[in-house]
C-alpha positions, 0 to 999 in steps of 0.5 A: 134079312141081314143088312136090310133097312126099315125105312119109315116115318116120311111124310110122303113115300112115292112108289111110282111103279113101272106102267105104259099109260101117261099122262096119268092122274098123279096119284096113279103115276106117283103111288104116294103113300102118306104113313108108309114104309119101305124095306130092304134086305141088303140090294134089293126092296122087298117090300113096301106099303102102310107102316100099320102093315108091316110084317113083324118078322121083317121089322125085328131082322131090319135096321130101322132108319128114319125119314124125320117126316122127309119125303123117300122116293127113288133115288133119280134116273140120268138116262143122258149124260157125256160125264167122262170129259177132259179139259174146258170150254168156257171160252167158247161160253164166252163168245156165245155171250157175245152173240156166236152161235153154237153152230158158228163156234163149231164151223171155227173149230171149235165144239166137240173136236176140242174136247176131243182133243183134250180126251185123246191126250189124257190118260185113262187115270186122269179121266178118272179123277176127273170124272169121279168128283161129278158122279160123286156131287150126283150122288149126293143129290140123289141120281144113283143111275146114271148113263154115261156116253162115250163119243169124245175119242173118235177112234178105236183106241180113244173110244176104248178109253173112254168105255174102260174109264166108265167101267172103272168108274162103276167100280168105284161108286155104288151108282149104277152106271150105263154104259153107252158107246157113241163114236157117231158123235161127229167125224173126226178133223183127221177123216172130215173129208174121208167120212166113208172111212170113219164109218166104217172104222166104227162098223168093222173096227169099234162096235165089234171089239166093244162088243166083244169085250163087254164095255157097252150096253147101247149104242147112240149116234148123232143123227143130224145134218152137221153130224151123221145122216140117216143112211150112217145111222141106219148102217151103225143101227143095224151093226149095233143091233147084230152085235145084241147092243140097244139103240138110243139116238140123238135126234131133231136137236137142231133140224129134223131129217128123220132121226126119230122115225128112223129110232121108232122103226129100228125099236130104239129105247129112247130118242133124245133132244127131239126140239124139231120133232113134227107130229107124225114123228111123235106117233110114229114114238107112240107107236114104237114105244120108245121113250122121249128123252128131253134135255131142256138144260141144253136148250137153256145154256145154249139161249135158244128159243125151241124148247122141246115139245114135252107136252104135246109128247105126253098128250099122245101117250108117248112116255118122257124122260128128263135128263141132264145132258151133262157136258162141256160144251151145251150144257155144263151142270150135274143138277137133274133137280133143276132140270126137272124144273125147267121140265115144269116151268118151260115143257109144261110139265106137271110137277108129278110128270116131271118126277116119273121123268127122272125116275120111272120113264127114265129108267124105261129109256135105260131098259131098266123099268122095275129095277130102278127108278121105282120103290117097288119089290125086286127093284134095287135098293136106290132110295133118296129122303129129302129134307121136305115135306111135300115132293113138289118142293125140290121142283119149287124151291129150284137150284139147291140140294134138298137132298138129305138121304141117299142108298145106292144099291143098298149102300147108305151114302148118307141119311138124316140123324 
């Protein structure tokens, strides 16, 4: 047991262990353990449950650390994120102040090819840097998994980039990081007229070589009318899947053209945004079992009035996930805990379902249920203390960092003295 930590004295532990029914009652989603303990022994929890309970082999060989009556529970899951980016965008912030719509700011040249641009001039120690300052805020906050999307090169080399930075990045932060490709972000300037041709450079040329040098671990695209339609996102699915990459998908955000029906039906693991999702499509999730990743903060930033439908989602049995969707362009902020906020105050969530949607359902859509996202034996040392006595408040006291514990893979980032 060396380097194992005694984690006790909180005043609640939530355990949310790995299930397939939700909604649930909280307690059965949340696991809460009023006079609890959790143990490491080193990486990994070993054991977890009444402090009265402990084993007494395990408390001589751990180092005790105190919870100082905060509530512990797993470190958070930010299952969507495009957090590798280079320069700016707050001027087309500016103008949608003034009434310019996302979509119109695009049709001007504006959106994701500016920073496209910005990420093919940067070189790959500059996207580092700039990089490394967010996940290391995250960190603080509490999220020790995060994905992180590529999608901003929108060619072979550039994309390449973007995966070798996400590496580099895993190797500086003991975060666990996700790796994800998405060249089906939106088609380059260069090939606008010639899409055919993109398409198939991500076919024959980007998944293949991604593949075989091992810098991702699932492959999105962003399936709706102004991006990719479903017959290219069917075509890059099917590649991915050959070369053993999951599928995740961006879709319903702005139309519904059958995105999610097309990730139900090509066993995806999470499908993303979902604001124009219909009812069939909620079933035809259910029915796959793919997790519903919302990103109310995109919806928030950009002022529309759609929220995605996060209730009506968990009613059929179709597991949620929150994320921040972190980026430069709709939706600026690294602040899951706000994000799980809006879950409550504008999805309709409960505040117990808005916690397993940054832990327990998250780490579902990442393929991950049992090894983060949950205080459970065999799962990764990802523990957060916050400085709080019921976990309601981080939800209810909005917008500030009441985090004051973090172990990230067995690394203890900081913890209450």
């Amino acid at each position: 047991m060396s380097n194992g930590f005694l984690i006790e004295n909180a005043s609640q532990i939530l355990q949310l262990p790995p299930s397939g029914a939700c909604p649930s009652p909280e307690a059965e989603l949340l696991h809460i353990l009023d006079d609890g303990a959790v143990i490491t022994n080193g990486h990994e929890i070993v054991w977890v449950g009444p402090r009265s309970e402990v084993p007494q082999t395990l408390r001589e060989s751990t180092t005790r650390l105190d919870a100082k009556r905060g509530v512990v529970m797993p470190g958070w899951v930010d299952s969507h994120t495009h957090l590798v980016f280079a320069g700016s965008r707050v001027e087309e912030f500016s103008l949608r102040c003034s009434g310019v719509t996302y979509e119109e700011i695009a049709k001007r040249g504006g959106g994701i090819v500016v920073t496209s641009r910005a990420v093919r001039s940067a070189s790959e120690e500059e996207l580092v840097l700039t990089a490394l300052p967010r996940l290391r805020r995250m960190l603080d906050s509490g999220i020790t998994t995060v994905e992180i999307k590529s999608g901003y090169g929108l060619d072979t080399a550039s994309e390449l980039k973007m995966l070798r930075v996400v590496r580099t990045l895993s190797e500086l932060s003991p975060q666990n990081l996700v790796p994800t490709f998405l060249g089906a972000h939106t088609v380059p300037v260069e090939l606008r007229h010639k899409r055919s041709l993109y398409v198939a450079e991500i076919i024959n040329e980007m998944l293949p070589e991604i593949s075989a040098l091992g810098l991702a671990e699932f492959c999105d695209v962003f399936c709706e009318k102004t991006a990719f339609d479903i017959q290219e996102t069917e075509l890059i699915f099917q590649k991915a899947s050959e070369l053993g990459l999951g599928l995740r998908i961006h879709a319903e955000q702005l139309s519904n053209i059958g995105a999610s029906r097309l990730a139900a039906a090509m066993g995806a693991c999470s499908a993303d945004h979902l604001e124009q999702i219909n009812e069939e499509d909620i079933l035809c999730l259910k029915r796959a079992g793919t997790v519903a990743t919302l990103l109310p903060g995109a919806t928030l930033f950009l002022g529309q009035n759609t929220w995605p439908p996060a209730r009506s989602l968990l009613n059929a049995g179709v597991p949620v996930a929150l994320a921040t969707d972190c980026n430069p362009g709709s939706c600026p902020t690294e602040n899951l805990a706000l994000i799980a906020t809006l879950g409550c105050v504008r999805l309709g969530m409960s505040p117990a379902e808005s916690v397993a949607a940054i832990t327990v359902h998250a780490a579902r859509g990442l393929n991950r249920q049992g090894k983060v996202g949950s205080l459970i034996p065999g799962a990764r040392a990802d523990i957060i203390c916050l400085d709080m006595h019921r976990y309601e408040n981080f939800l209810y006291y909005f917008g500030v960092n009441g985090t004051c514990g973090v172990i990230a893979g067995g690394t203890v980032v900081k913890w209450p003295s």
